[in-house]
PDB file of N, CA, C and O in Angstrom:
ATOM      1  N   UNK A   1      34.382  17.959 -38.331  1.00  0.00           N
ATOM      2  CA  UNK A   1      33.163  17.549 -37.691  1.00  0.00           C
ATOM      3  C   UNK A   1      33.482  16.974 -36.304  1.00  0.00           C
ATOM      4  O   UNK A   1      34.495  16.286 -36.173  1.00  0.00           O
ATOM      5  N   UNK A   2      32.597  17.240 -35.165  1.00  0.00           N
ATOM      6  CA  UNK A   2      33.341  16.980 -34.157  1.00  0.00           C
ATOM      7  C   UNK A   2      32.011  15.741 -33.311  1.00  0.00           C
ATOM      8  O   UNK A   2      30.804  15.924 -33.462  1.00  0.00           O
ATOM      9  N   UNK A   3      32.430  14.888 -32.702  1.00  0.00           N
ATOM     10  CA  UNK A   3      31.509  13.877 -32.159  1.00  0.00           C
ATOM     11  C   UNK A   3      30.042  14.557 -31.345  1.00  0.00           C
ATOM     12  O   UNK A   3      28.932  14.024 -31.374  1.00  0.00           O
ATOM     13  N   UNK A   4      30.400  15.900 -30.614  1.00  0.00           N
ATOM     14  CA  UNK A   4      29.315  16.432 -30.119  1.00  0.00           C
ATOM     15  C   UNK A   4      28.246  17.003 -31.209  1.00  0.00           C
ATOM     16  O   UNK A   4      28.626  17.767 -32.095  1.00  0.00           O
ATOM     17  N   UNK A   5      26.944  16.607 -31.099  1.00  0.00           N
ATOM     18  CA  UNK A   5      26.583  17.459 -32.221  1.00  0.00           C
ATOM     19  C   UNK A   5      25.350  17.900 -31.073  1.00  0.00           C
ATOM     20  O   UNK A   5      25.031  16.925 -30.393  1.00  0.00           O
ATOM     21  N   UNK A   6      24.593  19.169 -30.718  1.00  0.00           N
ATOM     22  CA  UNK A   6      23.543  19.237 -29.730  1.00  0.00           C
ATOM     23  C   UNK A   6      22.243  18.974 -30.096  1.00  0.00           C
ATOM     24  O   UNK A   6      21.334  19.052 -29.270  1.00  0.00           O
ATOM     25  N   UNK A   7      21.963  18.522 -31.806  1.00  0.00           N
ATOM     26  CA  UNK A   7      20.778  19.155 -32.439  1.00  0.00           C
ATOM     27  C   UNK A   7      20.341  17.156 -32.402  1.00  0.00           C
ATOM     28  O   UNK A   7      19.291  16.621 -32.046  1.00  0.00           O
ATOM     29  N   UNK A   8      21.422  16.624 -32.836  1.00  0.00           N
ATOM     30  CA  UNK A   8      21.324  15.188 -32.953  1.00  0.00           C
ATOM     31  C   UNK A   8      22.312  14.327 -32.402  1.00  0.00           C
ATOM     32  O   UNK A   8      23.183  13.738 -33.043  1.00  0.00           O
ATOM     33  N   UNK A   9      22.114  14.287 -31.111  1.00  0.00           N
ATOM     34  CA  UNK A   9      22.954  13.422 -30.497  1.00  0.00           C
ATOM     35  C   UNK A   9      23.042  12.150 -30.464  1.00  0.00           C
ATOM     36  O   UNK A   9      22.047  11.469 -30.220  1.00  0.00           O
ATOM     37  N   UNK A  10      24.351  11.559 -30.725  1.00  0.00           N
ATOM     38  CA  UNK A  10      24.992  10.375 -30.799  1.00  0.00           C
ATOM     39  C   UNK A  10      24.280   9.544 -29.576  1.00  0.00           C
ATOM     40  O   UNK A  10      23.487   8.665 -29.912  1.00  0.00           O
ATOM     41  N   UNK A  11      24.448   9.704 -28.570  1.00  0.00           N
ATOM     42  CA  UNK A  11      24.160   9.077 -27.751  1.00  0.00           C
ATOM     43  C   UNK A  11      22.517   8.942 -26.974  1.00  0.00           C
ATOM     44  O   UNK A  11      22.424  10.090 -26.537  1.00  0.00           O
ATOM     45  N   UNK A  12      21.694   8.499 -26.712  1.00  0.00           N
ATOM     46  CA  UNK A  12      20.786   8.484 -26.346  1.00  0.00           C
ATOM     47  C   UNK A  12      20.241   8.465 -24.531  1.00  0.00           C
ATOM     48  O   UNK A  12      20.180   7.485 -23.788  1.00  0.00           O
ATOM     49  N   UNK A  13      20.042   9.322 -24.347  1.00  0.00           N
ATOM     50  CA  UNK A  13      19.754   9.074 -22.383  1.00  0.00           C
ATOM     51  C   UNK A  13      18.520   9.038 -21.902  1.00  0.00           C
ATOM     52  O   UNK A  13      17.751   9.995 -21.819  1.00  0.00           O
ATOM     53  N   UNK A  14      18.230   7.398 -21.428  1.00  0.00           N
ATOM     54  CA  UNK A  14      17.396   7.414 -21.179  1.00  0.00           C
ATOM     55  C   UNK A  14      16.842   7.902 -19.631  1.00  0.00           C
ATOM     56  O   UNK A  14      17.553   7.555 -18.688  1.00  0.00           O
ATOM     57  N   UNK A  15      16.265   8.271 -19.490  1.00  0.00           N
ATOM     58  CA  UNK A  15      14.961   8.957 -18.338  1.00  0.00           C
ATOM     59  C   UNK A  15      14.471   7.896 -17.790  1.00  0.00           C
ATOM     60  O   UNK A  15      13.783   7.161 -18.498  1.00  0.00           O
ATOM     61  N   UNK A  16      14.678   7.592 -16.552  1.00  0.00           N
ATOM     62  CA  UNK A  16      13.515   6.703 -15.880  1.00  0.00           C
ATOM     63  C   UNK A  16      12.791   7.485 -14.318  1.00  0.00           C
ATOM     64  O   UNK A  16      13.290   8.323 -13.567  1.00  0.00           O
ATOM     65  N   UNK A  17      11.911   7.030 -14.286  1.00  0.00           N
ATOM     66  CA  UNK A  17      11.270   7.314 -13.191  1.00  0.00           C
ATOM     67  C   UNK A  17      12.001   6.815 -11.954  1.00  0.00           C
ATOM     68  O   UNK A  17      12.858   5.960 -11.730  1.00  0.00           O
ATOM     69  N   UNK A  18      11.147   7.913 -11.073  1.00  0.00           N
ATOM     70  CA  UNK A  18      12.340   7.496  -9.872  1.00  0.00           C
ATOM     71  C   UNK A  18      11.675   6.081  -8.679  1.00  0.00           C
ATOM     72  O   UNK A  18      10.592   5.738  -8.205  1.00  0.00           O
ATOM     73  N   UNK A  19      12.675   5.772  -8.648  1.00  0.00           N
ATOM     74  CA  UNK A  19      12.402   3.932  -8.228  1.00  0.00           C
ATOM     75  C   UNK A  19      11.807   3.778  -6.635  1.00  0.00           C
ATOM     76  O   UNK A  19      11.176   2.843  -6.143  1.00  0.00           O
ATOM     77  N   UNK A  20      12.369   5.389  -5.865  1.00  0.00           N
ATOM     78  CA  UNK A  20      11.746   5.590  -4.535  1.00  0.00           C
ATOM     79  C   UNK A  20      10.636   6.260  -4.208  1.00  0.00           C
ATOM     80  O   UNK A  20      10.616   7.489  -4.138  1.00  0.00           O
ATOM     81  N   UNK A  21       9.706   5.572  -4.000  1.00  0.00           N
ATOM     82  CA  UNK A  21       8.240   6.359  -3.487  1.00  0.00           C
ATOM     83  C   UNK A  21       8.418   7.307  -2.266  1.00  0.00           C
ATOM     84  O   UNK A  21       9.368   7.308  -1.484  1.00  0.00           O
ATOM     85  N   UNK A  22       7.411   8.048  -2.253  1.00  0.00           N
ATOM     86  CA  UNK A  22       7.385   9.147  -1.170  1.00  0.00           C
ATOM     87  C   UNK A  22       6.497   7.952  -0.147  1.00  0.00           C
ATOM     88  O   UNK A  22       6.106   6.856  -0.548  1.00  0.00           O
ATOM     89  N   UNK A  23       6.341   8.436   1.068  1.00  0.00           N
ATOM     90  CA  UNK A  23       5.344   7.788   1.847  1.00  0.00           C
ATOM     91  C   UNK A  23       5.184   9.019   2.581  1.00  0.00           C
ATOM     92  O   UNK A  23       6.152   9.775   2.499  1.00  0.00           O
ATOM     93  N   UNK A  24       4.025   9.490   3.410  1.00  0.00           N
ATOM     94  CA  UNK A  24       3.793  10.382   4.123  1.00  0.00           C
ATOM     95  C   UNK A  24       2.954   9.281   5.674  1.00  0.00           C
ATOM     96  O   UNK A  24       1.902   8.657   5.814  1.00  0.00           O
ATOM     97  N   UNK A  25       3.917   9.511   6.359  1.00  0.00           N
ATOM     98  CA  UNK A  25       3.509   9.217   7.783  1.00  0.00           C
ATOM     99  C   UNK A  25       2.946  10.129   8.703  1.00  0.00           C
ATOM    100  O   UNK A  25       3.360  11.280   8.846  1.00  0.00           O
ATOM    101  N   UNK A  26       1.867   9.554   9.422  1.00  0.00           N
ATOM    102  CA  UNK A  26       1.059  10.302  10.236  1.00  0.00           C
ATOM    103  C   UNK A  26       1.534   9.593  11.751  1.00  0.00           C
ATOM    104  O   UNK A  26       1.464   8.417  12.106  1.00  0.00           O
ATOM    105  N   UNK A  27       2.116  10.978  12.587  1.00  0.00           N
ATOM    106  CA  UNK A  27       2.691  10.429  13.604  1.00  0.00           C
ATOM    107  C   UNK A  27       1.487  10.061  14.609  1.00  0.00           C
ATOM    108  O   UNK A  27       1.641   9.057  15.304  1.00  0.00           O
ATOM    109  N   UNK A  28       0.650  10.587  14.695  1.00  0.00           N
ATOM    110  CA  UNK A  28      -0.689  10.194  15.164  1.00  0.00           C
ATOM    111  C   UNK A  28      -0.790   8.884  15.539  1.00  0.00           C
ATOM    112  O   UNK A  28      -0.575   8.077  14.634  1.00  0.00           O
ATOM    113  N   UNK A  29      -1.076   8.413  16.694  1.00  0.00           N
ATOM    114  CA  UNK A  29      -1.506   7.055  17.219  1.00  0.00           C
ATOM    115  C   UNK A  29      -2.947   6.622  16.599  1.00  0.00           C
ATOM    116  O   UNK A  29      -3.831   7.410  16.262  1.00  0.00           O
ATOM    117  N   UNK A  30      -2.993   5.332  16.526  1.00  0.00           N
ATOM    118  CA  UNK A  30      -4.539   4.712  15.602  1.00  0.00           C
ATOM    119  C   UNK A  30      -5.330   5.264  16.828  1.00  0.00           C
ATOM    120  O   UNK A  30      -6.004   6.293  16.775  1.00  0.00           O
ATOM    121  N   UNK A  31      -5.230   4.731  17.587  1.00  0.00           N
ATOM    122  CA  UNK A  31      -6.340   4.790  18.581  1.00  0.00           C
ATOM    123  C   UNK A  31      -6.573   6.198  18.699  1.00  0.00           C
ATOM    124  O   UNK A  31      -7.751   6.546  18.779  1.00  0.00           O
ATOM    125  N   UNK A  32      -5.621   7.136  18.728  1.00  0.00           N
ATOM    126  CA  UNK A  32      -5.949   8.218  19.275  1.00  0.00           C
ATOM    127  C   UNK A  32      -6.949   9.203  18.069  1.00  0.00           C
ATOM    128  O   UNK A  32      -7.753  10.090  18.357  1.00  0.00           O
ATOM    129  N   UNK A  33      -6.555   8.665  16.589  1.00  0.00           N
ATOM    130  CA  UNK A  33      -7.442   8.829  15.460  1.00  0.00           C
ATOM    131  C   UNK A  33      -9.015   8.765  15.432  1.00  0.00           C
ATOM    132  O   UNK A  33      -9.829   9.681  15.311  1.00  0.00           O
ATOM    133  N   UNK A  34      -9.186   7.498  15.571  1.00  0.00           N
ATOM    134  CA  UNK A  34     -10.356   6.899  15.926  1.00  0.00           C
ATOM    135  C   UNK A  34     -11.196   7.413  16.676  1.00  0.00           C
ATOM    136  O   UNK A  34     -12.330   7.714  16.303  1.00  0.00           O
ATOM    137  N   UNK A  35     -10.578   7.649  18.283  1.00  0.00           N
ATOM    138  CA  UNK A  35     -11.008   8.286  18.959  1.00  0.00           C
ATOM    139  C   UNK A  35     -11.809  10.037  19.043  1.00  0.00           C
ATOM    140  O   UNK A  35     -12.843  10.379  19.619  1.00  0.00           O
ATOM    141  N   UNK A  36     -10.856  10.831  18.242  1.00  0.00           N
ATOM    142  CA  UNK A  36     -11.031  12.124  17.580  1.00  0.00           C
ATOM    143  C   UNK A  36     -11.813  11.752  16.471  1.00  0.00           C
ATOM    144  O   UNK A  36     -12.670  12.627  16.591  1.00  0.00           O
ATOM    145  N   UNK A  37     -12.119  11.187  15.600  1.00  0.00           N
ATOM    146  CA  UNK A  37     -12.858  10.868  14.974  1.00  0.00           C
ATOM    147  C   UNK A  37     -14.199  10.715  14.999  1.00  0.00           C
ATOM    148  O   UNK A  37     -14.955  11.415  14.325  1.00  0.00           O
ATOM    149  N   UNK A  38     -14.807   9.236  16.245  1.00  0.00           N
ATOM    150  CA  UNK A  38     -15.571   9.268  16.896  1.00  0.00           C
ATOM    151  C   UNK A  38     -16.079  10.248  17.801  1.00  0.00           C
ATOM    152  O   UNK A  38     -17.274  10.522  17.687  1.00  0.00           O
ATOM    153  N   UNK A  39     -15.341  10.891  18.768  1.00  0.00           N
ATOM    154  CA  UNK A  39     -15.849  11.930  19.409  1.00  0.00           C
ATOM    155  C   UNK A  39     -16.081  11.089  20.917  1.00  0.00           C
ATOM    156  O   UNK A  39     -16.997  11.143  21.737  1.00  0.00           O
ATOM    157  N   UNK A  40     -15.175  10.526  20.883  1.00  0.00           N
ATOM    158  CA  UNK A  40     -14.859   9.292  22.294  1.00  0.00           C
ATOM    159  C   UNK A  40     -13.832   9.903  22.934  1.00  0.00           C
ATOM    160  O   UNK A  40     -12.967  10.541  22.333  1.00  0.00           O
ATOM    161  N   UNK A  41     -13.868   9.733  24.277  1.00  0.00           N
ATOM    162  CA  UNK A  41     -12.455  10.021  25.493  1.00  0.00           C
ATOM    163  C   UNK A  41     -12.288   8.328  25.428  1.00  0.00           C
ATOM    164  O   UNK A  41     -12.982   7.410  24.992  1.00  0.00           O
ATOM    165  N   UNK A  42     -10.886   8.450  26.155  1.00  0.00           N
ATOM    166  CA  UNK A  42     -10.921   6.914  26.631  1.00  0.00           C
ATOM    167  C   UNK A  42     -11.316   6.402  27.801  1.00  0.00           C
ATOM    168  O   UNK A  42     -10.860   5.421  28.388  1.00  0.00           O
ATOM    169  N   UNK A  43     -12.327   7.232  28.158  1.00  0.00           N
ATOM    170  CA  UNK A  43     -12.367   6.991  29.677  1.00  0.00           C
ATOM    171  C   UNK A  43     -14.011   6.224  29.232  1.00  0.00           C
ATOM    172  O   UNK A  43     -14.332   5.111  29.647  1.00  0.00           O
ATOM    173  N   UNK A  44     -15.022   7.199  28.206  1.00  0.00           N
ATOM    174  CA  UNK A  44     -16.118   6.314  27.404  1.00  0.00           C
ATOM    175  C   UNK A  44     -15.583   4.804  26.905  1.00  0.00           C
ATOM    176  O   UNK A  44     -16.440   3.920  26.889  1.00  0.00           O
ATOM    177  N   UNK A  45     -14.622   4.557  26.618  1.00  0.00           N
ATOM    178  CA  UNK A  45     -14.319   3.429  25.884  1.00  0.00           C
ATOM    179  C   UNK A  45     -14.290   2.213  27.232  1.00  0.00           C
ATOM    180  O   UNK A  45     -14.838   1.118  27.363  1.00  0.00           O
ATOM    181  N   UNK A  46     -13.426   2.973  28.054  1.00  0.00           N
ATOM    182  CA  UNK A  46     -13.445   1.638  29.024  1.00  0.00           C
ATOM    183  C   UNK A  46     -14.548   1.371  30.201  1.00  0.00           C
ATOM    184  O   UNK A  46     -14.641   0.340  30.867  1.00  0.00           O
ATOM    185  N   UNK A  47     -15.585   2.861  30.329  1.00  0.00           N
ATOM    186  CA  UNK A  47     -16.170   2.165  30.893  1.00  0.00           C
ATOM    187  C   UNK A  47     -17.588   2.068  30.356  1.00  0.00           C
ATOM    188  O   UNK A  47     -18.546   1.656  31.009  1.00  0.00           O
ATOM    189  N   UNK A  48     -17.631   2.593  28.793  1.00  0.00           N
ATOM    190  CA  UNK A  48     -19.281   1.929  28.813  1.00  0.00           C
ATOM    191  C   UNK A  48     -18.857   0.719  27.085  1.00  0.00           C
ATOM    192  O   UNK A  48     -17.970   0.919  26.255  1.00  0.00           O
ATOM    193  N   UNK A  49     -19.573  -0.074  27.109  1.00  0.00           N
ATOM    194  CA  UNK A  49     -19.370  -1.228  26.312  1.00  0.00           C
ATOM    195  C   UNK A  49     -19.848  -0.458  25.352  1.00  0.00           C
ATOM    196  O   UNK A  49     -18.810  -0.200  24.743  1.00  0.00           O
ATOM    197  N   UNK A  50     -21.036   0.307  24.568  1.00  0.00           N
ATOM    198  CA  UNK A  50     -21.228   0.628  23.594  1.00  0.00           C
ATOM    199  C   UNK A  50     -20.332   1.693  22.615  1.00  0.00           C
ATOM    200  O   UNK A  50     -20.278   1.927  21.408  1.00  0.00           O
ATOM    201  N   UNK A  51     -19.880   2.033  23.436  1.00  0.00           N
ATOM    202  CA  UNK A  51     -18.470   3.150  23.098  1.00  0.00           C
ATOM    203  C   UNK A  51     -17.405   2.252  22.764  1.00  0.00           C
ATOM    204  O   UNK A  51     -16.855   2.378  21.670  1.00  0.00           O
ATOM    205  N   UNK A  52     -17.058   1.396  23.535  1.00  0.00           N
ATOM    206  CA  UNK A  52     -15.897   0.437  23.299  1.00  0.00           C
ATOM    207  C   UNK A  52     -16.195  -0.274  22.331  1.00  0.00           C
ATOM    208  O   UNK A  52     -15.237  -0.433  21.574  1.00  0.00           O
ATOM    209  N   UNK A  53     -17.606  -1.045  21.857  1.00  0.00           N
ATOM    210  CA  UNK A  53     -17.906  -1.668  20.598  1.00  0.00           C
ATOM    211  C   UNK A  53     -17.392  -0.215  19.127  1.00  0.00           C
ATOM    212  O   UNK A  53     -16.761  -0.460  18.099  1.00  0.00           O
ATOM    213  N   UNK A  54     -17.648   0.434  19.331  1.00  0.00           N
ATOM    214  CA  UNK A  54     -18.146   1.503  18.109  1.00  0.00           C
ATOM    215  C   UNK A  54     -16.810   1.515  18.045  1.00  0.00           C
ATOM    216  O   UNK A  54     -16.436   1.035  16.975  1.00  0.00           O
ATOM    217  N   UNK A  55     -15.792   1.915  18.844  1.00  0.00           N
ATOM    218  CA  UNK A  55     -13.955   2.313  18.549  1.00  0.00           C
ATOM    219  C   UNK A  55     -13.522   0.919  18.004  1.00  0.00           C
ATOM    220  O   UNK A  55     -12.756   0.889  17.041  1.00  0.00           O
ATOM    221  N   UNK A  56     -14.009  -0.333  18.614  1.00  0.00           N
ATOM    222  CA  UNK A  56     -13.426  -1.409  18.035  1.00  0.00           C
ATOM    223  C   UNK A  56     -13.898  -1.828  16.724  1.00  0.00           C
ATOM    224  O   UNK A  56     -13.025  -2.273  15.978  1.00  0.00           O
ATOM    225  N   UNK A  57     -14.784  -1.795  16.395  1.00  0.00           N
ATOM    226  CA  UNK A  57     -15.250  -1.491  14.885  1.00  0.00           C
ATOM    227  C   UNK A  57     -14.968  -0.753  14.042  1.00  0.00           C
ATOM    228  O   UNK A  57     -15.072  -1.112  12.869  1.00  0.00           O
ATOM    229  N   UNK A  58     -14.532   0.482  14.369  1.00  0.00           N
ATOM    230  CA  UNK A  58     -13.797   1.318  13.495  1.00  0.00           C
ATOM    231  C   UNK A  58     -12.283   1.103  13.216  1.00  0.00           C
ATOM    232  O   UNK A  58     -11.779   1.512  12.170  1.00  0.00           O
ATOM    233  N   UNK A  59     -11.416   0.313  14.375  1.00  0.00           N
ATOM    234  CA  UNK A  59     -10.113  -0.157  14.417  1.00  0.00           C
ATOM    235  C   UNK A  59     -10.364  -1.350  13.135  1.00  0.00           C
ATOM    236  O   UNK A  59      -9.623  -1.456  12.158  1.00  0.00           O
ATOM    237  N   UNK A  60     -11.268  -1.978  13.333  1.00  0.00           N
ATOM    238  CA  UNK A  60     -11.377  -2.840  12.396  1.00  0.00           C
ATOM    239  C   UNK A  60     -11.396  -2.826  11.290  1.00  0.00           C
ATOM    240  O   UNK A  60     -10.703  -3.502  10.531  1.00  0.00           O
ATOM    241  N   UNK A  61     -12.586  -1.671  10.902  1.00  0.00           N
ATOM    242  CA  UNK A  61     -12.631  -1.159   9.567  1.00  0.00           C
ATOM    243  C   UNK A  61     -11.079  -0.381   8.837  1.00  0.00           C
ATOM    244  O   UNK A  61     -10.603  -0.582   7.720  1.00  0.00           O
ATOM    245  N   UNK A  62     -10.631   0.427   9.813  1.00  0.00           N
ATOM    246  CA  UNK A  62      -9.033   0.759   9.060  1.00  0.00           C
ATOM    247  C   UNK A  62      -8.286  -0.245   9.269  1.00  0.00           C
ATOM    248  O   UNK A  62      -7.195   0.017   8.764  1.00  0.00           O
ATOM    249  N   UNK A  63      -8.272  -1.385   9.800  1.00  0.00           N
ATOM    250  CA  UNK A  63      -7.052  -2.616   9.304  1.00  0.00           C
ATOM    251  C   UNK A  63      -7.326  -2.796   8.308  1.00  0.00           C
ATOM    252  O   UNK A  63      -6.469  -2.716   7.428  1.00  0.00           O
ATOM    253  N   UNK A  64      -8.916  -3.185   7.949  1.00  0.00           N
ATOM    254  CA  UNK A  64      -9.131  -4.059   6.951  1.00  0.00           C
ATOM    255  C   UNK A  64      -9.013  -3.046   5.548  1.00  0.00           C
ATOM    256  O   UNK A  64      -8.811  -3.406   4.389  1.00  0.00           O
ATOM    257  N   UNK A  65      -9.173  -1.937   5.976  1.00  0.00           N
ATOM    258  CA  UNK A  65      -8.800  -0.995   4.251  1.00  0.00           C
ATOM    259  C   UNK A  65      -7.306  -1.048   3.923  1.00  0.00           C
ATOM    260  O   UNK A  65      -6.852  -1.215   2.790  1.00  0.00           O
ATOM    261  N   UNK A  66      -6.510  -0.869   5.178  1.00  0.00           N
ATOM    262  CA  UNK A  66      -5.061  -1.020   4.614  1.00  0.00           C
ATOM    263  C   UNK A  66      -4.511  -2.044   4.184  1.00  0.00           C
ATOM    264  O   UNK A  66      -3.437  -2.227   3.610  1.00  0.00           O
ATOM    265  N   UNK A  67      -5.568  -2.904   4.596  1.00  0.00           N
ATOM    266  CA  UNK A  67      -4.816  -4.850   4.463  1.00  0.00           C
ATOM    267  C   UNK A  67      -5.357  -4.356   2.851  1.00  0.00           C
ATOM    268  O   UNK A  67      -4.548  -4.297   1.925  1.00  0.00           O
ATOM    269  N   UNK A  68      -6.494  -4.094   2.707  1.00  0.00           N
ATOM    270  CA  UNK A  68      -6.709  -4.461   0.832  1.00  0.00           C
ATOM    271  C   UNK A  68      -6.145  -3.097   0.312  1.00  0.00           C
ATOM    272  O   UNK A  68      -6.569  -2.688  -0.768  1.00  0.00           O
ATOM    273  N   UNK A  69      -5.667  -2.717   0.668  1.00  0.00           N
ATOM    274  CA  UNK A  69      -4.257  -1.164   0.098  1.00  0.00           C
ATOM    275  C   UNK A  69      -3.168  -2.382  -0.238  1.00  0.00           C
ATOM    276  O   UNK A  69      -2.757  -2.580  -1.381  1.00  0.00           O
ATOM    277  N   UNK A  70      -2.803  -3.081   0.789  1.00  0.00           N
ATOM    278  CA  UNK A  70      -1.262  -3.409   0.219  1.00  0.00           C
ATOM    279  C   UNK A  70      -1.865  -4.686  -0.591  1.00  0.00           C
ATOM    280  O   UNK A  70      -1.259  -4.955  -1.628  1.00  0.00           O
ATOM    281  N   UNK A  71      -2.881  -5.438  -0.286  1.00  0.00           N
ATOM    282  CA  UNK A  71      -3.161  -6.454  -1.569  1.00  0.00           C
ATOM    283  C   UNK A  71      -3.147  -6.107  -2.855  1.00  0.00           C
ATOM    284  O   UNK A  71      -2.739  -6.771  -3.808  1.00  0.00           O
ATOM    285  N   UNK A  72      -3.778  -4.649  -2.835  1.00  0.00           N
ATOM    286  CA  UNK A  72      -3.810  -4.018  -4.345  1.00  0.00           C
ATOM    287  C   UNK A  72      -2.420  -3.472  -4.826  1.00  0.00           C
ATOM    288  O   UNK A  72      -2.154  -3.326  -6.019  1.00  0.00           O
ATOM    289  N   UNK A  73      -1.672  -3.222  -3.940  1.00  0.00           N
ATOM    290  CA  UNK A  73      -0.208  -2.910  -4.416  1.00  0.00           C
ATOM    291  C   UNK A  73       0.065  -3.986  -4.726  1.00  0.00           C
ATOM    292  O   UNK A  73       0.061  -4.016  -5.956  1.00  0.00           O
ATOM    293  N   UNK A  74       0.337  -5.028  -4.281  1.00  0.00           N
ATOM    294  CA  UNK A  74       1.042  -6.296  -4.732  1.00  0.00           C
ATOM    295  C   UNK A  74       0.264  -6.580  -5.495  1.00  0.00           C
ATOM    296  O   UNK A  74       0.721  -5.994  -6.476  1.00  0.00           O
ATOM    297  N   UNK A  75      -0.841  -7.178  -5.912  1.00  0.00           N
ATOM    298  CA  UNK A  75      -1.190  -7.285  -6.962  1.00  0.00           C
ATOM    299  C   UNK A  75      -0.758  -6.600  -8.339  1.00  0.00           C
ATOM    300  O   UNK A  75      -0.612  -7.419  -9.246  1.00  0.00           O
ATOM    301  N   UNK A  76      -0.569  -5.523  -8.616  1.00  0.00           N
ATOM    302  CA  UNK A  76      -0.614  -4.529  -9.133  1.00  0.00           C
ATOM    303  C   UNK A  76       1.187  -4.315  -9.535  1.00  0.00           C
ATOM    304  O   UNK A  76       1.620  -3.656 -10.480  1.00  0.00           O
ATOM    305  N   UNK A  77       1.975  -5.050  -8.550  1.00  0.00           N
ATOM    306  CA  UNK A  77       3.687  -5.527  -9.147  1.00  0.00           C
ATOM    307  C   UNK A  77       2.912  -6.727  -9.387  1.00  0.00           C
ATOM    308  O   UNK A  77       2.457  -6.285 -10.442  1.00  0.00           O
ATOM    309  N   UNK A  78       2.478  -7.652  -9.319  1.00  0.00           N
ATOM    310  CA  UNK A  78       2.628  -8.910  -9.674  1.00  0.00           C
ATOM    311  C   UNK A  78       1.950  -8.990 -10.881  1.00  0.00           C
ATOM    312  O   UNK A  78       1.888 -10.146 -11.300  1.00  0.00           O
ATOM    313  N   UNK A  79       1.285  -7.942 -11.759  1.00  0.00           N
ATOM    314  CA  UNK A  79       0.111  -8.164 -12.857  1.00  0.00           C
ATOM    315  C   UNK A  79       0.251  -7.196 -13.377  1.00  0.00           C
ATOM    316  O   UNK A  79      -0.654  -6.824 -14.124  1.00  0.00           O
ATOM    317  N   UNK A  80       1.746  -6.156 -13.168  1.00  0.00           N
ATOM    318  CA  UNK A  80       2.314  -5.369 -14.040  1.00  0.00           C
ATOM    319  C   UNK A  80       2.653  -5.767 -15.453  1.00  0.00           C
ATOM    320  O   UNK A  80       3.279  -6.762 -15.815  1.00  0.00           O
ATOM    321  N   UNK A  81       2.088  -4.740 -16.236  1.00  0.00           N
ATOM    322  CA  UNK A  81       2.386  -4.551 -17.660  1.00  0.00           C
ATOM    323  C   UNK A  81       3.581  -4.041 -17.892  1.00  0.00           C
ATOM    324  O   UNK A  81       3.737  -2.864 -17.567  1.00  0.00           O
ATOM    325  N   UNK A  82       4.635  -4.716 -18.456  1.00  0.00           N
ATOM    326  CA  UNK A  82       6.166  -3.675 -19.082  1.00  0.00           C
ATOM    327  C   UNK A  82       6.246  -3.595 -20.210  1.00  0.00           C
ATOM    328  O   UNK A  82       6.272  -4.595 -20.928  1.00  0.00           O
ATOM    329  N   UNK A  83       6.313  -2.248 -20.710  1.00  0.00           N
ATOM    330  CA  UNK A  83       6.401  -1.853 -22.086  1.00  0.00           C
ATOM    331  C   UNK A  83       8.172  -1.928 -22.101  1.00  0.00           C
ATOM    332  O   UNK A  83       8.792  -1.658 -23.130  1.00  0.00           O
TER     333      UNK A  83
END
């Protein structure tokens, strides 16, 4: 009888998930997002105020989604369940 057996192995290997996340970066400048987005030049932004309000409001609105992106990640290690 020999220690290898393939059907019932002695030894057990465990599998874990892999510990490095992907991230996908957008080389894209914010502003220049926003801007294409809106349907703004920057030349509307600096010289009429209502254009410049609307881009700065929208800068605002994507800080504030990514700020509660990484709150919910951390949260989410900190209020992790381990089986």
């Amino acid at each position: 009888m020999t220690d290898f057996n393939p059907i019932f192995p002695q030894s057990r290997v465990r599998l874990r998930r892999a510990e490095t996340a992907v991230e996908y970066v957008n080389p894209q400048h914010v502003l220049q997002r926003i801007l294409a987005f809106t349907g703004q030049s920057i030349d509307d932004v600096v010289n009429h105020r209502v254009s410049k309000n609307i881009v700065a409001g929208h800068y605002k609105l994507l800080r504030e989604i990514k700020r509660q992106g990484e709150i919910r990640e951390l949260e989410n290690q900190w209020n992790s369940v381990r089986l």
